[in-house]
Backbone bond lengths (Angstrom), bond angles and torsions (degrees), N, CA, C in turn:
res aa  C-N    CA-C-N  psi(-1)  N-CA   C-N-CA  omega(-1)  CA-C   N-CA-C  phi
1 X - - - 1.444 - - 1.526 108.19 -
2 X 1.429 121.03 120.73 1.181 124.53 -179.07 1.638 114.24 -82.01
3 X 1.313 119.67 139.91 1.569 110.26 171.03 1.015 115.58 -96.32
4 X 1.553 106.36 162.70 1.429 115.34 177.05 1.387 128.32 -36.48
5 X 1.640 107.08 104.94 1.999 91.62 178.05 1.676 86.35 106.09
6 X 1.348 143.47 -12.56 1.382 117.55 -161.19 1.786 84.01 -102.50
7 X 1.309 138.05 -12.23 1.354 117.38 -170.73 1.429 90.84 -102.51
8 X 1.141 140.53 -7.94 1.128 126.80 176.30 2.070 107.28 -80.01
9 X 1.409 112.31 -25.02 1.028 117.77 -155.37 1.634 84.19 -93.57
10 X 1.644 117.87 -49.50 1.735 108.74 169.89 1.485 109.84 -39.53
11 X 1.056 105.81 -69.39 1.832 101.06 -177.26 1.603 118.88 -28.13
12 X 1.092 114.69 -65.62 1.434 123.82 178.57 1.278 105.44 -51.53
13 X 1.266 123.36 -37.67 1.801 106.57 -171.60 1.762 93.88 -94.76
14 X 1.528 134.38 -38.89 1.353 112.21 161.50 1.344 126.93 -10.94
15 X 1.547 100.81 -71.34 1.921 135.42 -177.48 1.478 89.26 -32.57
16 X 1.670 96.03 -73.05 1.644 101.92 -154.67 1.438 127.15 -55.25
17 X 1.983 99.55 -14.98 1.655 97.34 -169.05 1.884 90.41 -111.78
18 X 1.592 123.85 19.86 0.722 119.43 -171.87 1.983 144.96 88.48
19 X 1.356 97.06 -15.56 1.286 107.38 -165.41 2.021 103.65 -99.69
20 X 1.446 103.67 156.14 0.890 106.42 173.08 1.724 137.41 -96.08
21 X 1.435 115.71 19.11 1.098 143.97 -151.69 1.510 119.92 163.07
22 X 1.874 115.23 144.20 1.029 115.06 -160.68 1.689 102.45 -67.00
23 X 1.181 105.63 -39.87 1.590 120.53 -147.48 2.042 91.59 -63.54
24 X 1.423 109.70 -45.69 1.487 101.96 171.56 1.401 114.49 -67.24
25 X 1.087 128.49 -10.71 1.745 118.71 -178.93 1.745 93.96 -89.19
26 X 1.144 120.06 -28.81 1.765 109.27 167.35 1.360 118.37 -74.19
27 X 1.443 112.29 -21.26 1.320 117.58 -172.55 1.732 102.86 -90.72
28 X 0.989 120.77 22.53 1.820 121.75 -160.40 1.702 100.23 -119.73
29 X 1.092 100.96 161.84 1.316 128.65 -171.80 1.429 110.06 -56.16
30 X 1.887 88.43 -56.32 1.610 110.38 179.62 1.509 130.48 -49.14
31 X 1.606 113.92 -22.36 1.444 146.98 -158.99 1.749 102.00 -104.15
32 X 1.094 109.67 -36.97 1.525 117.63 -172.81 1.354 95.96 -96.38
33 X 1.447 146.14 -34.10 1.151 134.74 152.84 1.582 143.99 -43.11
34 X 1.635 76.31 -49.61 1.556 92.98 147.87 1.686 137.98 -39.97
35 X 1.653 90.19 -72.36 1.409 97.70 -178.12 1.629 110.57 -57.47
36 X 1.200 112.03 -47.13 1.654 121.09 171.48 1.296 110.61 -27.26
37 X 1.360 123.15 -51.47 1.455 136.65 -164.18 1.385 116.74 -91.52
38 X 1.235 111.92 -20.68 1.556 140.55 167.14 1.646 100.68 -61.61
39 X 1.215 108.03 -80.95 1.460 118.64 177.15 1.774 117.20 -38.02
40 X 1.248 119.93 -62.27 1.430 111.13 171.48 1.883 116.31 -50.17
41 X 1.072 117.45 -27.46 0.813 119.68 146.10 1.407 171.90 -48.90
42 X 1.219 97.64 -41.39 1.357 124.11 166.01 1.627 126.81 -167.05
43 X 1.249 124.34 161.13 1.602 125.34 -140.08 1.070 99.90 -107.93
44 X 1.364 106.41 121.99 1.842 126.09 -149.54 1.712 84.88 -148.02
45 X 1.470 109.12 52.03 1.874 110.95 153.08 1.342 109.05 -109.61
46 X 1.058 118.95 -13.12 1.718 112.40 -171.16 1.616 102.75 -142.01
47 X 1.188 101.93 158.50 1.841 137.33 178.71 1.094 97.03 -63.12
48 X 1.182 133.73 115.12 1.555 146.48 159.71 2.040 122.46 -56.63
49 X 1.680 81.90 -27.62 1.591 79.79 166.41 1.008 129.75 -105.87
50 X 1.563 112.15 -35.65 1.903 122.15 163.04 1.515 111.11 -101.05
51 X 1.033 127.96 -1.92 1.271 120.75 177.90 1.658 122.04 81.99
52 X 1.075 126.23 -18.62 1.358 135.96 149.53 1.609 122.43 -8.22
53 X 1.231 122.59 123.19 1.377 129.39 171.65 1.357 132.73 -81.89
54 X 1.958 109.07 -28.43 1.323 150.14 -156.53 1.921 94.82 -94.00
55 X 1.822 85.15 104.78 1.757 93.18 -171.40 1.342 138.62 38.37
56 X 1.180 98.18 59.91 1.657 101.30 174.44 1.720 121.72 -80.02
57 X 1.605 118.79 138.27 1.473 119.84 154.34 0.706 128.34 -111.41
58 X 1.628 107.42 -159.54 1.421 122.78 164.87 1.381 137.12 -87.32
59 X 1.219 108.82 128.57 1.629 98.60 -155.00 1.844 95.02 -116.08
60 X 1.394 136.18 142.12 1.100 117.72 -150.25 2.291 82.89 -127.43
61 X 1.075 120.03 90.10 1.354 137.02 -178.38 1.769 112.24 -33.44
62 X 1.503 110.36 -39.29 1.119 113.27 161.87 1.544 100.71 -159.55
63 X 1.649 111.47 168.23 1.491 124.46 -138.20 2.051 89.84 -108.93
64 X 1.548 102.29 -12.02 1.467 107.37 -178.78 1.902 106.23 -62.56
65 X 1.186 84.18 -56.82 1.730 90.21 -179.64 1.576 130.88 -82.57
66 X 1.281 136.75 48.81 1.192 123.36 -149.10 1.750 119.31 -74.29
67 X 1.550 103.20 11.77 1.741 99.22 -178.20 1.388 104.54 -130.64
68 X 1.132 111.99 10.40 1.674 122.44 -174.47 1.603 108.14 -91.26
69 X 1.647 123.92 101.78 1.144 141.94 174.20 1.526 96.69 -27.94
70 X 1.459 110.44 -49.93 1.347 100.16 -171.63 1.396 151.40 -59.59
71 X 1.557 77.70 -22.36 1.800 113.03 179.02 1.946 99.40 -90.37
72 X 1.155 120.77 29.56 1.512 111.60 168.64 1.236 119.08 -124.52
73 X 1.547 121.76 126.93 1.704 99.17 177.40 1.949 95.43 -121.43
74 X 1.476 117.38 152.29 0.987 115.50 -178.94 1.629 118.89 -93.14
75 X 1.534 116.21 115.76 1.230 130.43 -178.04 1.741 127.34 -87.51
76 X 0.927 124.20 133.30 1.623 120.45 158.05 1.507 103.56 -75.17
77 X 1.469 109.68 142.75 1.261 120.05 -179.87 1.945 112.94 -30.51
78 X 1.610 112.12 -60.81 1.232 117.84 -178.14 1.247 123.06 -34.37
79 X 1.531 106.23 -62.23 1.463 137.13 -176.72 1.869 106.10 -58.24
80 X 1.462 114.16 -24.44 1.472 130.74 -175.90 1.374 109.85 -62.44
81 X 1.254 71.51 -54.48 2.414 93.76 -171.14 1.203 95.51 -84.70
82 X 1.670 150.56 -36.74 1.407 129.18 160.54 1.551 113.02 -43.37
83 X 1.194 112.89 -46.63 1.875 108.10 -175.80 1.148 117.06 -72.90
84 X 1.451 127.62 -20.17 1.253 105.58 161.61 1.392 122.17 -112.75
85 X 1.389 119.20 15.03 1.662 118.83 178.01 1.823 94.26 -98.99
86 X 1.610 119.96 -13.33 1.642 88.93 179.22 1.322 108.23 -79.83
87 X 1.285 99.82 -169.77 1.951 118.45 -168.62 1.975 92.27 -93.79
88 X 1.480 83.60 134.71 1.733 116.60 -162.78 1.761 95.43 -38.50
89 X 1.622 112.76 -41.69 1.761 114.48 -169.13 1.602 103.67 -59.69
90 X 1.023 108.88 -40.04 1.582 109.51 -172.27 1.818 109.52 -91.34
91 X 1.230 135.40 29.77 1.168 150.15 -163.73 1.210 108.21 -126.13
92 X 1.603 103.86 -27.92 1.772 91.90 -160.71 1.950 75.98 -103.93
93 X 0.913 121.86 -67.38 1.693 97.97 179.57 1.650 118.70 -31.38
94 X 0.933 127.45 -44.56 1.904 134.30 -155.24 2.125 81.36 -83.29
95 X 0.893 126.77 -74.62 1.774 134.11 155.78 1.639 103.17 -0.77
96 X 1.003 105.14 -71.76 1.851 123.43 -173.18 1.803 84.90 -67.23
97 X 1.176 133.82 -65.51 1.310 123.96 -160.93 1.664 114.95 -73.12
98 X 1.083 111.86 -13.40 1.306 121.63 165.31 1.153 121.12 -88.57
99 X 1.293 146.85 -19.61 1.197 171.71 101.25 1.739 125.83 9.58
100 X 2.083 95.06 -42.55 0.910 93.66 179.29 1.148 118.41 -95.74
101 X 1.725 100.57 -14.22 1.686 108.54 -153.93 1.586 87.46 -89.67
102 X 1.372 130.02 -12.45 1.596 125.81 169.86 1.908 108.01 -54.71
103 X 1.431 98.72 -23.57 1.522 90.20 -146.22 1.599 92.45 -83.81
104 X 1.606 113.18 171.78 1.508 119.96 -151.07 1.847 110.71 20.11
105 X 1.214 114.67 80.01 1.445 115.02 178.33 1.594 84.21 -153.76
106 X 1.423 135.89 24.51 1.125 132.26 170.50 1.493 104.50 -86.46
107 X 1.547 108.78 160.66 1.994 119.87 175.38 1.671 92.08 -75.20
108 X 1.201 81.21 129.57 1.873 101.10 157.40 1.677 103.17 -85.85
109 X 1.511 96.38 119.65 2.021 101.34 172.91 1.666 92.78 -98.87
């Protein structure tokens, strides 16, 4: 469920990276590079909210930033479809709390 203001804010970053739809900017080169570079980076085996190992993604925190490490938290499938099937009020708190629990969860080189 998108919130208010977040498809207007997808659009604009679509535009900007070129694509005409979200589903082709996941399906792109640019997106898989990403994540690639994401991963050496930081430790994307487990669920940030339950801790789960069993299929985790990419979860994109808000739709303004779509290449900003910062704006990603890593999900298990379950935990995926909870964030976007609750109601938008309780999203932007659980968003912020996911957000934080990303932070120092980067690989030490």
């Amino acid at each position: 469920m998108l919130r208010r203001g977040s498809l207007a804010k997808l659009k604009i970053e679509l535009d900007k990276f070129g694509f005409n739809d979200y589903q082709a900017f996941l399906n792109s080169r640019l997106w898989f590079e990403f994540k690639d570079h994401f991963k050496k980076t930081q430790d994307c085996s487990y669920c940030r909210r339950c801790g789960s190992t069993n299929k985790v993604s990419f979860h994109h925190l808000s739709y303004k930033r779509l290449l900003d490490p910062r704006n990603i938290a890593i999900l298990c499938d379950e935990c995926h479809k909870w964030q976007h099937d609750k109601s938008p009020s309780i999203q932007d708190g659980i968003d912020d709390y996911v957000r934080l629990a990303c932070q120092g969860k980067e690989k030490r080189k």
